[in-house]
FIVEXBA-755701 format. One record per atom (N, C-alpha, C, O): residue in three letters; x, y, z. Coordinates in pm, whole numbers, padded with zeros to 5 digits, always signed. Example, Ala and Ser with C-alpha at 12.3 -4.5 7.8 and 13.67 -1.06 7.14 Angstrom:
<lumses>
ala+01319-00569+00780 ala+01230-00450+00780 ala+01320-00330+00780 ala+01424-00332+00846 ser+01285-00225+00708 ser+01367-00106+00714 ser+01290+00003+00787 ser+01341+00114+00804 
</lumses>
This chain:
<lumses>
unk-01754+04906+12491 unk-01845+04971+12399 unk-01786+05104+12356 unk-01732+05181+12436 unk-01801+05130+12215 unk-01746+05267+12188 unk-01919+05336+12148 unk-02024+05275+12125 unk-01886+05501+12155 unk-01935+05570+12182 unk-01897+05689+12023 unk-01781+05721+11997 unk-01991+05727+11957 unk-01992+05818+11829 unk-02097+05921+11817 unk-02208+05877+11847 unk-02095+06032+11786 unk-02197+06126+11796 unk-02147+06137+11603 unk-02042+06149+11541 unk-02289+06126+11568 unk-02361+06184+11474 unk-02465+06305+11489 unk-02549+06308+11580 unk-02451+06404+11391 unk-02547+06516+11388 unk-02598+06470+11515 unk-02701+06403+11521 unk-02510+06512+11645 unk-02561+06567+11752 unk-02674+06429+11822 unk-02745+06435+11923 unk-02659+06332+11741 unk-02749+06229+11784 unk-02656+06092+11864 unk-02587+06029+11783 unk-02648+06047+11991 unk-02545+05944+12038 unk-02605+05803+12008 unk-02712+05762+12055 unk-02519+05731+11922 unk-02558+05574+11935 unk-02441+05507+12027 unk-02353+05562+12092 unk-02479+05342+12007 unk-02318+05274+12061 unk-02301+05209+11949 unk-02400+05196+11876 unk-02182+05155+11909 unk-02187+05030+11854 unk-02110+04928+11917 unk-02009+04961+11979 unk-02151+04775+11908 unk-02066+04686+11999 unk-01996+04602+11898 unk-02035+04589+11782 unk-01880+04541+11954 unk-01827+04495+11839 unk-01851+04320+11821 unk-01859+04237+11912 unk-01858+04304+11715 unk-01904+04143+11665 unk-01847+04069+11772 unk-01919+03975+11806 unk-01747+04078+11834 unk-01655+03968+11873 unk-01632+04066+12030 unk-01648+04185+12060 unk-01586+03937+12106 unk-01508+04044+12244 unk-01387+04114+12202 unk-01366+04225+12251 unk-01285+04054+12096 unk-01197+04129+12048 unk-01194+04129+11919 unk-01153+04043+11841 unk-01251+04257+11897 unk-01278+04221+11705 unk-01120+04260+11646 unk-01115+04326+11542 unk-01021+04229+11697 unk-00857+04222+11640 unk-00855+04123+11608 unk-00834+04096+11490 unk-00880+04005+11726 unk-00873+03864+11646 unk-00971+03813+11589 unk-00973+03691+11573 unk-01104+03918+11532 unk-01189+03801+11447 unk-01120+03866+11299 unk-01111+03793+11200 unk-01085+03971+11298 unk-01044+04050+11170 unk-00920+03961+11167 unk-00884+03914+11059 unk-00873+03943+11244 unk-00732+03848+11192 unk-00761+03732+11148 unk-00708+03691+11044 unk-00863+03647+11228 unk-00914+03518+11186 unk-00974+03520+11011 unk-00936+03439+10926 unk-01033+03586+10997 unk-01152+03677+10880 unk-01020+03678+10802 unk-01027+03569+10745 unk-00898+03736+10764 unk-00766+03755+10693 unk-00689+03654+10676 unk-00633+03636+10568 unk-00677+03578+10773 unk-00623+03435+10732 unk-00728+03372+10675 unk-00692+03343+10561 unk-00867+03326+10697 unk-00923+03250+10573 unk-00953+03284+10436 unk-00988+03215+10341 unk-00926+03443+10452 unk-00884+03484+10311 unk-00797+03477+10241 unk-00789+03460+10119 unk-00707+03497+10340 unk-00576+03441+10268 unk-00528+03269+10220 unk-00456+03239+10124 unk-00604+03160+10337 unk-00631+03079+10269 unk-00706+03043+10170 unk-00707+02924+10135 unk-00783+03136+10106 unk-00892+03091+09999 unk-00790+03130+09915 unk-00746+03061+09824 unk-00751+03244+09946 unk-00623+03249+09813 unk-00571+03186+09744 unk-00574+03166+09622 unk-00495+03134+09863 unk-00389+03076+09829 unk-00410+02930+09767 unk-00330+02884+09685 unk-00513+02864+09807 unk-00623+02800+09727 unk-00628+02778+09583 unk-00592+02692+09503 unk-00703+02917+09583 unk-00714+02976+09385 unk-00578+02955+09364 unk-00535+02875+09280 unk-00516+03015+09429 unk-00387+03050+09334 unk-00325+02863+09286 unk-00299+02830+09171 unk-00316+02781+09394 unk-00270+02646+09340 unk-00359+02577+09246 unk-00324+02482+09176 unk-00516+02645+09249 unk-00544+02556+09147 unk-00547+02633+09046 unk-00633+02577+08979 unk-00502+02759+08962 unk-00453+02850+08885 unk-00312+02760+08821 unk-00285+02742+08702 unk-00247+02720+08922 unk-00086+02677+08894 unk-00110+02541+08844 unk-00045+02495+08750 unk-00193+02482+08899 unk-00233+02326+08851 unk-00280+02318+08717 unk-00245+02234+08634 unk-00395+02448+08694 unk-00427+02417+08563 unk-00326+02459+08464 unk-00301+02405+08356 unk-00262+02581+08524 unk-00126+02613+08420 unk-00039+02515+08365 unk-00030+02499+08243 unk+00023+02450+08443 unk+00122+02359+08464 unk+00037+02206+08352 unk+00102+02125+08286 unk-00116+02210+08363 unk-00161+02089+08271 unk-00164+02120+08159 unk-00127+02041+08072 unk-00212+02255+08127 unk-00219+02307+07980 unk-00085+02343+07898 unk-00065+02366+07779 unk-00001+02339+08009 unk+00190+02330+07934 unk+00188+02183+07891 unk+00232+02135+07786 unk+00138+02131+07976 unk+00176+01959+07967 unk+00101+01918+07799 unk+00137+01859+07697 unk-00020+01991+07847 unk-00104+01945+07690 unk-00034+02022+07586 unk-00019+01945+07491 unk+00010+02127+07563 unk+00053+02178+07502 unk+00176+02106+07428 unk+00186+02078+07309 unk+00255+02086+07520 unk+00371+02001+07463 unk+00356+01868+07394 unk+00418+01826+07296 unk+00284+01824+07448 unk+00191+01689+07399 unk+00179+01749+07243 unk+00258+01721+07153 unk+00090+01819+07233 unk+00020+01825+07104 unk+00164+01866+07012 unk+00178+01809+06904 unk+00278+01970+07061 unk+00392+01971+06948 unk+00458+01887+06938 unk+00519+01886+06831 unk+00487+01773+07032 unk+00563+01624+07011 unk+00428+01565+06884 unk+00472+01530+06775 unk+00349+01561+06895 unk+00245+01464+06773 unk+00275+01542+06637 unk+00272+01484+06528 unk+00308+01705+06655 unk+00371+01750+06552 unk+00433+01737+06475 unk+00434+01725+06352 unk+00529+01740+06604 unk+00685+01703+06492 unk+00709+01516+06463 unk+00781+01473+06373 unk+00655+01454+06531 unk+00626+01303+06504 unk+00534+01332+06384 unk+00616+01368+06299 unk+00420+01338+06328 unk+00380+01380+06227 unk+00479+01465+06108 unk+00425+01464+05998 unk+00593+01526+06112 unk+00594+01607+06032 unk+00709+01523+05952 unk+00721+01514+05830 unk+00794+01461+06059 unk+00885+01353+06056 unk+00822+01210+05932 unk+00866+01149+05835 unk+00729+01214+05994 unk+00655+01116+05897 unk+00591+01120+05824 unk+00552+01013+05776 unk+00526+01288+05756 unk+00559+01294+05674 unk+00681+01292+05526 unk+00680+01250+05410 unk+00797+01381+05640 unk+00903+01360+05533 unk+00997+01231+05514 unk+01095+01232+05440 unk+00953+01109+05598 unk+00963+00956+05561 unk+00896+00931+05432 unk+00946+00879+05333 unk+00777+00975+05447 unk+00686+00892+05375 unk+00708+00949+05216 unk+00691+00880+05116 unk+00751+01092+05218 unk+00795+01148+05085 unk+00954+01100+05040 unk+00987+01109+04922 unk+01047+01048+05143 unk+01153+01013+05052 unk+01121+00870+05022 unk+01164+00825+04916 unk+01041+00780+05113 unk+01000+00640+05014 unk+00955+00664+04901 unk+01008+00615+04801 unk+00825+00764+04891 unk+00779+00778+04730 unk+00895+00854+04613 unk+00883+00841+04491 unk+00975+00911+04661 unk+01129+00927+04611 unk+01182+00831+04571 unk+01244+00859+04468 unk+01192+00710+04606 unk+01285+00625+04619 unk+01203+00501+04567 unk+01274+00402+04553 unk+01033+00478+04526 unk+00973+00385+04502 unk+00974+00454+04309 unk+00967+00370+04219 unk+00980+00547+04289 unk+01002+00649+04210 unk+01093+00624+04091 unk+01078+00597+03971 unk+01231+00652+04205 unk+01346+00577+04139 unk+01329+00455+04108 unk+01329+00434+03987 unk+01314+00358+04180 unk+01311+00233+04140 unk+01204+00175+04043 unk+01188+00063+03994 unk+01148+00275+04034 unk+01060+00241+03919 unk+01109+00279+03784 unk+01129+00210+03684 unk+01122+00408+03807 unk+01218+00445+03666 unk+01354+00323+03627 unk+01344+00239+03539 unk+01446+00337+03695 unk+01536+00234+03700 unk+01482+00090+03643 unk+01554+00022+03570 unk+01356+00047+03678 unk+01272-00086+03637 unk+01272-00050+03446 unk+01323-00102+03346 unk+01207+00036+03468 unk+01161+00046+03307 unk+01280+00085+03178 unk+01301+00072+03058 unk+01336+00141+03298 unk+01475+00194+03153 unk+01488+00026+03145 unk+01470+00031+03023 unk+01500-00090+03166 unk+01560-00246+03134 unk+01521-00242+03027 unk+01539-00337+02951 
</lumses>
């Protein structure tokens, strides 16, 4: 038991534990496991929203690609049309 004087007045206080070193240590490691916790599912969601991310610029450039297919056929349906009519 420890022993504290306030304005001249004595209390005790006892401590939570028989050795409150190892409940404060215990108490620090499950904090530190909650952490460390957050932190992987922080990294998990990071790591999905790269994934989506990339996703969505591959449909991009697959889209952009096919657009500029689809403009040299009408190029080329174009020509061959002109070419038709000069006969």
């Amino acid at each position: 038991m420890s022993f504290q004087i306030a304005n001249n007045n004595m209390f005790t206080t006892a401590p939570t534990s028989p050795n409150p070193y190892i409940s404060r240590k215990l108490n620090n490691m499950d904090q530190a496991q909650i952490m460390k916790r957050e932190r992987e599912d922080w990294e998990r969601m990071y790591h999905k929203t790269l994934k989506g991310l990339e996703v969505m610029i591959d449909v991009q450039r697959v889209m952009k690609d096919m657009k500029k297919l689809a403009e040299e056929a009408s190029i080329t349906v174009a020509e061959m049309e002109g070419t038709c009519q000069d006969r």
